[in-house]
N, C-alpha and C positions, 0 to 999 in steps of 0.2 A: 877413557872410553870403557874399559874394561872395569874399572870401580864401578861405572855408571851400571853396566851390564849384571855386572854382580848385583847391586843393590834392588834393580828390577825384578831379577831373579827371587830373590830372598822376600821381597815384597810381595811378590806375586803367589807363594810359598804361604807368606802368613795370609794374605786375602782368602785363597784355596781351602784354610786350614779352618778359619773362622767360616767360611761357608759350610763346610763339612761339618763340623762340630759345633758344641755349644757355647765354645770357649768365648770368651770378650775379647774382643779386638787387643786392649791393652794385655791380656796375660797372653795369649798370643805375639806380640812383639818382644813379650819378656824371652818367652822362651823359643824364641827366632832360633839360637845356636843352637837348641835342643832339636828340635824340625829340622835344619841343616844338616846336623849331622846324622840323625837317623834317615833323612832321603838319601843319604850318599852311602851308608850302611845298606838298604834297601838295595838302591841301584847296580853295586857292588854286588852285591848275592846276585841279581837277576844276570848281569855282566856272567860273572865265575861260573852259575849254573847253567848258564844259557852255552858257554861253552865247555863243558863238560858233556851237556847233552849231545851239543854239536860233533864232537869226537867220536864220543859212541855210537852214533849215529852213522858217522862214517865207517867208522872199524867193523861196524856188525856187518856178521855174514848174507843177514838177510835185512837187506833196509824196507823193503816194500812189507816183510811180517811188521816190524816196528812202528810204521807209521798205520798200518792196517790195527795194529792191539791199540795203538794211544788214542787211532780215532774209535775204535769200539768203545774204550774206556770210556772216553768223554762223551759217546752217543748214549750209554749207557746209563751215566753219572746225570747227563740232562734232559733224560728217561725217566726215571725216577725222580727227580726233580716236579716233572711239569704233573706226573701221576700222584704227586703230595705223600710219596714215601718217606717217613722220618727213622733216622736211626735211633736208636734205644740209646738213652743217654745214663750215665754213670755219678 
């Protein structure tokens, strides 16, 4: 059952991948282990950072400034977004 589960997984992975990109179906099952382990590399960061943030979060003296600056950032960030601001590229 769990082979079976794996296997849909990993399928479902490469289907995902080929929709997204331009790759062919077949180089895509090639590099099935390549997509595997970078989702798990991926999900691992969002895991560890997610709680890292959750910590500090907690520890801060002021949780309500904190969620107040990240939601300004992000009003701000999709502010200049919808206004067609570009950063100066290098």
């Amino acid at each position: 059952m769990r082979l079976a589960a794996a296997s849909g997984a990993v399928t479902a992975l490469v289907v995902v991948t080929v929709w997204v990109s331009d790759l062919s179906f077949e180089r895509a099952v090639l590099l099935a282990p390549v997509l595997v382990i970078g989702l798990a590399a991926v999900a691992g960061l969002f895991v560890f950072w997610g709680r890292v943030g959750w910590e500090s979060f907690r520890q801060a003296r002021h949780p309500r400034l904190v969620v107040a600056a990240a939601l300004a950032f992000v009003l701000l960030l999709v502010g200049l977004t919808l206004l067609g601001v570009q950063l100066p590229r290098e």
